[in-house]
Every structure is written in structure tokens, then in C-alpha cells.
ZAKOL-655679 format. One record per residue: residue in one letter; x, y, z of N, C-alpha, C in turn. Coordinates in pm, whole numbers, plus 32768, in hexadecimal, padded with zeros to 4 digits. Atoms other than C-alpha are relative to their C-alpha. Layout:
AXYZXYZXYZ/...
// end
This chain:
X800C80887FCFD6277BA91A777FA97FAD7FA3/X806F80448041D4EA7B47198E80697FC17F78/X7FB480098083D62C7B4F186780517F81803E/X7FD180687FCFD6CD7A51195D7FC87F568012/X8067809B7FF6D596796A199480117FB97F96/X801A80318083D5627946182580787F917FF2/X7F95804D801AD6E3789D1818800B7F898045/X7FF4807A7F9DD6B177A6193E7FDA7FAC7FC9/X8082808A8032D60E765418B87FB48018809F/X80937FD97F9BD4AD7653198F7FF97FAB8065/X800F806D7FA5D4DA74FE1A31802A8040808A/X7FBC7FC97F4DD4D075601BB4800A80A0801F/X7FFC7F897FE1D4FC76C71B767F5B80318013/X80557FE68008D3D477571C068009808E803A/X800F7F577FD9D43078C31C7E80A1802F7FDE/X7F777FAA7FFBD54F79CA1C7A804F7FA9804D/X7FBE80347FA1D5D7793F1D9980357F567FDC/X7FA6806E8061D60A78011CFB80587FF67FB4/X7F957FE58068D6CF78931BE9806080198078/X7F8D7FFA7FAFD7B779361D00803E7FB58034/X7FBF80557FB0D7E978191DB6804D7FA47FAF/X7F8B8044805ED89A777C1C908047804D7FD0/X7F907FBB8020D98D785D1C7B80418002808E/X7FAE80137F7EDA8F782F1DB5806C80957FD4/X7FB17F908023DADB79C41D997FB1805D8062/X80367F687F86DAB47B111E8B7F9680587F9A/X80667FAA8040D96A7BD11E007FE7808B8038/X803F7F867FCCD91C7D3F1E737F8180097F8F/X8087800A801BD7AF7D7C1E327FC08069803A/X80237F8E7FA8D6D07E881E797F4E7FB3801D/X809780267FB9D56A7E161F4A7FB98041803C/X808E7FAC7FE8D4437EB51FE77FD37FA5809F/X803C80657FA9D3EE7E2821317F70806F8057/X80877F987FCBD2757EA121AD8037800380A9/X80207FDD7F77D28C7E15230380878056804F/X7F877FF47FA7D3FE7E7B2360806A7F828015/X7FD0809E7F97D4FD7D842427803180458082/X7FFE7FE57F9BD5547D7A256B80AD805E800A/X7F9D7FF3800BD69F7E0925FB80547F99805D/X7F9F80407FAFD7C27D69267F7FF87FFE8080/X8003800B7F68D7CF7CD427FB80657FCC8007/X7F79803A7FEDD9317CA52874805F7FAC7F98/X7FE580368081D9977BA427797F857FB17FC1/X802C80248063D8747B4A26F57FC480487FD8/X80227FC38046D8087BC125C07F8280337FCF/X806F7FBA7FD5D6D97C8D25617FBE7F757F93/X801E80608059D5EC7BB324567F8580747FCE/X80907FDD8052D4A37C0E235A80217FD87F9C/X8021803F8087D44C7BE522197FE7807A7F80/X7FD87F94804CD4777CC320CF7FC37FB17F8D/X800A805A8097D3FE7CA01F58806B802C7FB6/X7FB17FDC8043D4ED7CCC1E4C7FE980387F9F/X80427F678080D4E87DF81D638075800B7FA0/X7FA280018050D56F7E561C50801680AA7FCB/X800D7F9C8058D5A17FAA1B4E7FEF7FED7F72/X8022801E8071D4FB7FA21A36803A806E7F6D/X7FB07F9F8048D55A804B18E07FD080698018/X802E7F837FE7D4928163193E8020806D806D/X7F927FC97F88D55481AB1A827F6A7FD480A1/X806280317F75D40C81321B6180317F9D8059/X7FF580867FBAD433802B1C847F8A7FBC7FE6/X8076803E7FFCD37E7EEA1C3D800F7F8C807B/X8026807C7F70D32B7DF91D657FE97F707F9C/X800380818014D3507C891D107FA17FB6800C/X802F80607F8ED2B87B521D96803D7FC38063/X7F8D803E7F8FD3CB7AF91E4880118011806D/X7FDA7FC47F83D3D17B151FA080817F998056/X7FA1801D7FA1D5027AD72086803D802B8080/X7FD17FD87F75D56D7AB721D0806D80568013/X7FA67F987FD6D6547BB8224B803A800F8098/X7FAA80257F8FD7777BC5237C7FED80A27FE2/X7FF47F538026D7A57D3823D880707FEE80A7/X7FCD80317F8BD8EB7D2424C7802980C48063/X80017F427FB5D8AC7EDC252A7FA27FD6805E/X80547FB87FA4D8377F24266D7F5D7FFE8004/X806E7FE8801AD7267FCA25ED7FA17FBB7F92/X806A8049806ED5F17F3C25158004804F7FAB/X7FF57FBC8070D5C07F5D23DE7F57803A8010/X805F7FCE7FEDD4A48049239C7F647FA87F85/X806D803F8053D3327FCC23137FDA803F7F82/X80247FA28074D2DD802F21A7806D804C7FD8/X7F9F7FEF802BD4488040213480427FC97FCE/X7FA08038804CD53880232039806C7FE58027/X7F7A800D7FBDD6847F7A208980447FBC7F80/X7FC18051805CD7967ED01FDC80407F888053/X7FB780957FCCD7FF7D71202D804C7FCE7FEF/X7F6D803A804DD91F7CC120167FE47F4F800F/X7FF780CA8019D90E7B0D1FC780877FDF8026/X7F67805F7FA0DA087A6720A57FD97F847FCE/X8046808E8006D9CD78F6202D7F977FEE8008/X80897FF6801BD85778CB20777FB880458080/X80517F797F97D82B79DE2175803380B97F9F/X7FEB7F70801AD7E17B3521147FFD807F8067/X800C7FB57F80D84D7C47220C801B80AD7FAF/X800B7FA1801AD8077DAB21FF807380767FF3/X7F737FA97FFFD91D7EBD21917FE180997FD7/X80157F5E800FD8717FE921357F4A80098047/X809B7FF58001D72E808421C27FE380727FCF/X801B7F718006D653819521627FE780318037/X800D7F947F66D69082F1224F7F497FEC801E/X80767FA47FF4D53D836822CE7FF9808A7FB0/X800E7F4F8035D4A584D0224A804180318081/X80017F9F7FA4D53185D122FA7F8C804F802D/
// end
């Protein structure tokens, strides 16, 4: 993404999420959310908040600054102090993968 910033002109761009939002395209992303989100109630959807991560050349996860809201339309919550992957619908990001628990 930092190889992406560099290409934007600066006017207005002031985060990741800025860059994305000028692009009108579906993103999968992988994020980190500490607190969790909620789960789904009948039809409405769960919500929290996630940062956005990346893989670096070294194969580590790095945590962003980016944080974004998150829809989670499972049942169940997502768990606290987990990795997930997100998917960018237009300017909601909803959850599509979580990480299991340890056995």
C-alpha cells in the first residue's frame, strides 16, 4: 500500500483509506480487530471496528493505522484479539473470514 501512496498526488489524500475510496472496486483485506464485533440479531447486522494489516516481505503481519468499521452478518461474534479477512462492498467492509479459536 505505502508503493500505492507514493503514486496518489497528496492533495486530500490523508490515509489508506483515502486511497481505497478512489478506486470504485471490491477489496479483500486481511485486519486485526482487538475488541471483536458484535453478532448478527435477526436482520440486523453485527458491527466493530478493525485495523488494516498487511504481509510484509518477510512473511510477518503488520498492523496499519487504519482503522475501519466492520458489518459481521454471522450469528456469532467475531472473537476479540483476531485476525479476519474483510471484504469492501462500496464503503462498508463486512467480515468473510475469521480466525478458529485454539483447540
Amino acid at each position: 500500500m505505502d508503493e500505492l501512496l507514493k503514486l496518489v498526488p497528496r492533495a486530500g489524500v490523508r490515509s489508506e483509506s483515502d486511497v481505497l475510496s478512489l478506486f470504485d472496486a471490491t477489496a479483500v483485506r486481511l485486519a486485526y480487530t482487538a475488541a471483536g464485533a458484535t453478532g448478527r440479531v435477526g436482520s440486523t447486522v453485527g458491527t466493530g471496528t478493525a485495523v488494516l494489516c498487511y504481509v510484509d516481505a518477510a512473511g510477518s503481519i503488520v498492523e496499519t493505522t487504519t482503522e475501519i468499521d466492520i458489518i459481521n452478518v454471522a450469528v456469532d461474534p467475531v472473537g476479540a484479539t483476531k485476525y479476519i479477512d474483510v471484504i469492501r462492498l462500496g464503503n462498508r467492509w463486512k467480515v468473510i473470514w475469521e480466525e478458529c479459536p485454539s483447540a
